[in-house]
SEZA-214640 format. One line per field, with one value per residue (C-alpha): residue in three letters; x negated, y, z. Coordinates in steps of 0.001 Angstrom, whole numbers, plus 500000, padded with zeros to 6 digits. Layout:
res c(ALA_...) $
c1 c(X_...) $
c2 c(Y_...) $
c3 c(Z_...) $
% end
This chain:
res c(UNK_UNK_UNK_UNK_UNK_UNK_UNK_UNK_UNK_UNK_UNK_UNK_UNK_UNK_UNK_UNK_UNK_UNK_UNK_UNK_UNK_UNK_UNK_UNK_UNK_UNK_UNK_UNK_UNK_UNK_UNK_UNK_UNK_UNK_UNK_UNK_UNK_UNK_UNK_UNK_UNK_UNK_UNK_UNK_UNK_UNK_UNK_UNK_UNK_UNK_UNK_UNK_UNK_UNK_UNK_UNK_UNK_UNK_UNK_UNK_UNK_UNK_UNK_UNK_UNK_UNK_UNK_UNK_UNK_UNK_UNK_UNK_UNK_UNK_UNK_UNK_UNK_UNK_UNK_UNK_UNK_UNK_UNK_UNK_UNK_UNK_UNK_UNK_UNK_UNK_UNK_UNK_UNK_UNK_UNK_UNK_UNK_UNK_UNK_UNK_UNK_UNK_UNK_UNK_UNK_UNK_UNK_UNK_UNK_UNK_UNK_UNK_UNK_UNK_UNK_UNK_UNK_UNK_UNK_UNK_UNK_UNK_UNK_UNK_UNK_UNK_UNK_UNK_UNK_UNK_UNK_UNK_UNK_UNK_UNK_UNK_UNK_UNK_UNK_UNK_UNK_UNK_UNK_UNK_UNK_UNK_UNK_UNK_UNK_UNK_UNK_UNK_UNK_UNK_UNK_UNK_UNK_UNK_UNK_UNK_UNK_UNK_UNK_UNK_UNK_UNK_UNK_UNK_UNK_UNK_UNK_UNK_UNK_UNK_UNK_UNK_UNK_UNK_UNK_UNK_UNK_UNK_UNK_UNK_UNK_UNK_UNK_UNK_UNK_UNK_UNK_UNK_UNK_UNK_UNK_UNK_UNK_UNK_UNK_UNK_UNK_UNK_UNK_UNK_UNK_UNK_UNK_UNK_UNK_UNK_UNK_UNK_UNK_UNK_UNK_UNK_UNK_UNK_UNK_UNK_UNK_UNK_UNK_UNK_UNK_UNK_UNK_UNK_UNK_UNK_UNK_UNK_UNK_UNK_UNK_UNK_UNK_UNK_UNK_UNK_UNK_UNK_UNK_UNK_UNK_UNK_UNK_UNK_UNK_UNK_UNK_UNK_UNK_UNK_UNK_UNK_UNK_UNK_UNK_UNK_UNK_UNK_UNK_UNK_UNK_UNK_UNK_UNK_UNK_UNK_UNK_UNK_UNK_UNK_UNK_UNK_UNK_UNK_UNK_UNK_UNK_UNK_UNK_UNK_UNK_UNK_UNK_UNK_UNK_UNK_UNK_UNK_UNK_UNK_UNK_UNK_UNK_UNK_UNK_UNK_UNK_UNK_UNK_UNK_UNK_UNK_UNK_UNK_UNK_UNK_UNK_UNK_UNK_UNK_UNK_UNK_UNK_UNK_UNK_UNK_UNK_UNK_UNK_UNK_UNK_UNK_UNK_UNK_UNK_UNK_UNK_UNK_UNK_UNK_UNK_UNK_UNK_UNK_UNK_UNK_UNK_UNK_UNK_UNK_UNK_UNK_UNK_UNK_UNK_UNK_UNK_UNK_UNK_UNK_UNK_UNK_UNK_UNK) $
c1 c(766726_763742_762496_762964_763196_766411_767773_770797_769155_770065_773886_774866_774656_770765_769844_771434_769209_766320_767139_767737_764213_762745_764258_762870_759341_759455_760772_758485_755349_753463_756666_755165_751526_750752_754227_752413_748826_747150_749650_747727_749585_748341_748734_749138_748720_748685_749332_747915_749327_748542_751344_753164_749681_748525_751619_751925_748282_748531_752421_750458_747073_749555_751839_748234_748027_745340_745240_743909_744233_743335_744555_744337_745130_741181_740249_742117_742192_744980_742310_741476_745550_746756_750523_752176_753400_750187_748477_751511_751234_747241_748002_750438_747204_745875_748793_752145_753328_752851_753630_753466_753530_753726_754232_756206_760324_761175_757720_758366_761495_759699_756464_758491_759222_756234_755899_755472_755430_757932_757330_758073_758737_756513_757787_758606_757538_760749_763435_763376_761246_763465_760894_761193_764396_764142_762163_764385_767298_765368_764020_768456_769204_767031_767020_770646_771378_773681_774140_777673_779327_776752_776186_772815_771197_768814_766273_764038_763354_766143_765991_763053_762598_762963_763232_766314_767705_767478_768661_771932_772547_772098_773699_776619_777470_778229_781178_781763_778660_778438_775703_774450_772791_770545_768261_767192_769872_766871_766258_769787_770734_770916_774380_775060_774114_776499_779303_778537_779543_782333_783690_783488_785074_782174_781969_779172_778440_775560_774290_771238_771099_769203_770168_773670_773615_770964_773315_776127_773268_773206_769504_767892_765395_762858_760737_757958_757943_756689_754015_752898_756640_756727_755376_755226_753051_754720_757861_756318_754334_758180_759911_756987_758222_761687_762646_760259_761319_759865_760877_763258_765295_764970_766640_769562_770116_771499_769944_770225_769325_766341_764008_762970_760068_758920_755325_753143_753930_752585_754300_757431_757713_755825_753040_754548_757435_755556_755651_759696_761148_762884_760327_760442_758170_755402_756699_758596_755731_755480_758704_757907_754868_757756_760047_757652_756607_760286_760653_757195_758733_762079_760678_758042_760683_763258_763820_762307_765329_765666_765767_769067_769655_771850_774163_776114_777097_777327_774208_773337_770078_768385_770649_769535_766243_765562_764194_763155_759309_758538_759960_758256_759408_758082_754386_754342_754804_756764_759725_763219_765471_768487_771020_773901_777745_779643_782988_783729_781848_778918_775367_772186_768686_768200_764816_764844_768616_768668_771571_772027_771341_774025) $
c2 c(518263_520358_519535_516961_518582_517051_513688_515792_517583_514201_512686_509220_508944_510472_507814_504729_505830_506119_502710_501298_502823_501142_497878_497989_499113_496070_493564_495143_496857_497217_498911_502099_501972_504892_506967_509848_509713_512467_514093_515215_515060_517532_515554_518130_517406_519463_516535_512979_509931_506594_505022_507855_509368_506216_505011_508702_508110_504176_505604_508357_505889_502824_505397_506662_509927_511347_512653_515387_516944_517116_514626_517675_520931_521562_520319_523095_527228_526483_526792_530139_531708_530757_530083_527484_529322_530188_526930_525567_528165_527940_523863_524625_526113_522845_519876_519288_518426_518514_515554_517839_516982_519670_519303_522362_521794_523450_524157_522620_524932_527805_527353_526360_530157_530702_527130_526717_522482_520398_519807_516653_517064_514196_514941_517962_517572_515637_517415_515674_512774_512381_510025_507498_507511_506467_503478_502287_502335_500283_497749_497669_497339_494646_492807_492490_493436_496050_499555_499257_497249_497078_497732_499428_499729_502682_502330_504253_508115_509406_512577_513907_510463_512414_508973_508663_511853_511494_507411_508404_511205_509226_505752_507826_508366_504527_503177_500507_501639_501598_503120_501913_504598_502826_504919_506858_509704_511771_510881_510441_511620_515438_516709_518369_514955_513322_516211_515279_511646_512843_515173_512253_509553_507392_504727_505257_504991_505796_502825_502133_498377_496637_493493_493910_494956_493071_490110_492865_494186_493719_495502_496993_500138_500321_503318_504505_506827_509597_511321_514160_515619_516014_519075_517057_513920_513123_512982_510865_508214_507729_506965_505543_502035_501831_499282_496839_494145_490694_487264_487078_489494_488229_485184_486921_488200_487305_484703_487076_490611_491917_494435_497644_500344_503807_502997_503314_501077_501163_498378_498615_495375_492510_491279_487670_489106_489406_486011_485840_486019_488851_491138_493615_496065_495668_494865_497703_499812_498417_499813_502722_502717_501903_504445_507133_506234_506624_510109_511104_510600_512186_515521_515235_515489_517842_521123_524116_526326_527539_525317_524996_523219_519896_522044_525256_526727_530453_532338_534769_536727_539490_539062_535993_534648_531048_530253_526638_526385_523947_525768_527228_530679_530847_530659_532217_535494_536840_534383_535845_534457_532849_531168_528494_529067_525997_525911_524995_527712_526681_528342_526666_527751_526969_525846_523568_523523_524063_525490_529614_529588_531214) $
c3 c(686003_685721_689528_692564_695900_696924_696893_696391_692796_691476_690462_690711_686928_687310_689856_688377_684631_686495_688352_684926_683331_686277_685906_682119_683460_685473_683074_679622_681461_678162_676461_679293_679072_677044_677364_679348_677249_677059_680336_683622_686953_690347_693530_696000_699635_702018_704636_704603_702821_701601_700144_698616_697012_695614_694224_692843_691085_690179_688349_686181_685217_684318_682107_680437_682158_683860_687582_689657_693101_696770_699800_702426_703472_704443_700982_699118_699029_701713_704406_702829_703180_699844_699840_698483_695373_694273_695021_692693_690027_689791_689436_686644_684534_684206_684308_683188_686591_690166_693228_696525_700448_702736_706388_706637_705649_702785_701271_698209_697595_698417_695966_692987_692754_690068_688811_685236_685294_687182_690702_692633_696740_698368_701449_703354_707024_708382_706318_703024_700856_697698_696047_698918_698562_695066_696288_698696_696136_693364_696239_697503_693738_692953_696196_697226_693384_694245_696008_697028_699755_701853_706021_706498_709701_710235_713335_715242_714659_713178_713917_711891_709565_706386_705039_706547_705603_702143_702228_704305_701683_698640_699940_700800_697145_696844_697752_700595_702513_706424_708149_711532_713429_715613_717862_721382_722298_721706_718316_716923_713722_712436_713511_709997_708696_710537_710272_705964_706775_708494_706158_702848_705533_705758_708532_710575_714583_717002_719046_721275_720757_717878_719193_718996_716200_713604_712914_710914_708267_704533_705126_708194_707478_710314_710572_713291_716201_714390_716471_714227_714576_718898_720060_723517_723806_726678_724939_722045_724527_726645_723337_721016_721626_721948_718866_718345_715703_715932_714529_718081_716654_712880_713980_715256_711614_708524_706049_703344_705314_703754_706357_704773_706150_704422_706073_707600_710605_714193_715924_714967_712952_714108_712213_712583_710592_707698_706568_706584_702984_704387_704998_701967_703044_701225_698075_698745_698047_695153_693740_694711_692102_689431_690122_690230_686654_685951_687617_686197_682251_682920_684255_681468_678789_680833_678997_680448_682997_686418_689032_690427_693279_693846_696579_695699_698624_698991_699149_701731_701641_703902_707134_708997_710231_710587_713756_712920_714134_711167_708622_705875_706242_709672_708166_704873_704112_701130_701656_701299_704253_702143_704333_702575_704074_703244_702744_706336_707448_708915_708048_707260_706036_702777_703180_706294_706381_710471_711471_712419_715905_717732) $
% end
């Protein structure tokens, strides 16, 4: 593994080691505290963030590294034109690797082109956050103390909560899962996400109902109405507070269901649910410190190659145009339009993996 765009760069066996290094950075802390000394990490983004750039930044200080970067667009030569690739390449001149959040999908794919230091996707406007992901496995794995067998529910905006992208992707790898798909018709899951479920037999379904449904869980996953991703705020104020959990709704639920959240929150979650045992959110955040010092020391001592991505579908370049509106190659210029035919046919971009539009 030489970089992270994609929950789907990394196999089950590279997820349960890095599970397993974060265990150990849990359990022997000092074992880590100089295991990147002298190592300088570029935090990258083009978007805000809190959680994900601070966690980033506490990971590289408590493995002895050293940090440097920029926390906006405005703040960097990307208010001047530069593209991704060169802002990338220009970082790789002075670290040995780069966190990146861009809100454009498939931004980091496209500026790894040049890069001369492993690159870590942040987050990708609302196609993929691989790192998250990461998180919410270690805080499964050492919550509930296991990743298989269990019925996850998924609420609120699934349709761009990258979050939730990458979570359905890896949890699907584990055997005995069940997703439950809990949202807005408007804000359902991805089709090709669900057509991927479909196609490795995985038990899913679509409701509307929280309600019904909170008493089934092993682990609910909350996440906000995500404003930043409607191009209508008319659209975004009708739907903005369709799920609303509160300690009503906790008590419907399992002793042992534990609630998760990438963060931020709006009002989503109650504040009086922070006080139930089950409330894992914030210490949530806190794995997500670990396991980013885990991911920062395995790309550190990957061997130099090309980048090949986690999915090998058939490559098609120079006949399609994605017309995605968020997608990288809709801004930058320089981009070759490279399409992915699966084997069932169907064609997606292979930076924001919409579908050819017919």
């Amino acid at each position: 593994m030489r970089h992270l765009i994609s929950i789907t760069d990394l196999s089950v066996q590279d997820i349960d080691e890095l599970l397993r290094v974060g265990e150990d950075i849990i359990n022997h802390p000092v074992k880590y505290a100089h295991a990147a000394e002298g190592k300088k990490l570029a935090t990258l983004f083009f978007e805000p963030s809190t959680r994900t750039r601070l966690s980033f930044e506490a990971a590289m200080y408590e493995l002895g590294g050293h940090v440097i970067g920029f926390s906006s667009a405005n703040s960097s030569s990307a208010a001047k034109g530069e593209s991704v690739s060169d802002t990338i390449s220009m970082a790789g001149c002075y670290v040995d690797i780069v966190a990146m959040r861009h809100p454009l999908e498939g931004a980091p794919l496209a500026g790894i082109r040049r890069a001369a230091v492993p690159v870590i996707n942040a987050g990708d406007g609302g196609h993929q956050h691989p790192t998250q992901t990461l998180t919410d496995l270690l805080t499964l794995k050492c919550e509930k103390g296991r990743l298989d067998h269990l019925t996850i529910g998924l609420c609120g905006d699934l349709k761009f909560g990258r979050t939730v992208h990458s979570l359905i992707e890896a949890m699907s790898r584990y055997e005995g899962v069940e997703f439950v798909l809990i949202s807005p018709k408007e804000l359902r899951v991805p089709a090709h996400i669900l057509k991927e479920l479909d196609k490795k037999h995985i038990p899913y379904r679509e409701v509307e109902s929280l309600e019904d449904e909170i008493g089934q869980l092993d682990a609910l996953y909350m996440t906000r109405i995500q404003r930043e991703r409607f191009f209508d705020e008319n659209e975004y104020l009708r739907l903005k507070d369709s799920y609303v959990l509160d300690c009503a709704k906790m008590a419907l639920a399992k002793e042992d269901m534990i609630v998760m959240h990438p963060l931020p929150r709006v009002n989503e979650i109650s504040t009086d649910v922070d006080d139930d045992p089950r409330a894992c959110y914030f210490k949530q955040a806190w794995y997500g410190k670990i396991i980013r010092m885990a991911l920062i020391l395995k790309l550190l001592s990957a061997q130099k190659e090309e980048y090949v991505p986690g999915v090998q579908d058939e490559r098609i370049e120079g006949t399609y145009q994605c017309h995605n509106p968020r997608c990288i190659t809709q801004v930058e210029q320089g981009i070759k339009h490279v399409f992915l035919k699966s084997a069932d046919g169907e064609i997606r971009c292979m930076y924001c993996e919409h579908g050819l539009e017919k």
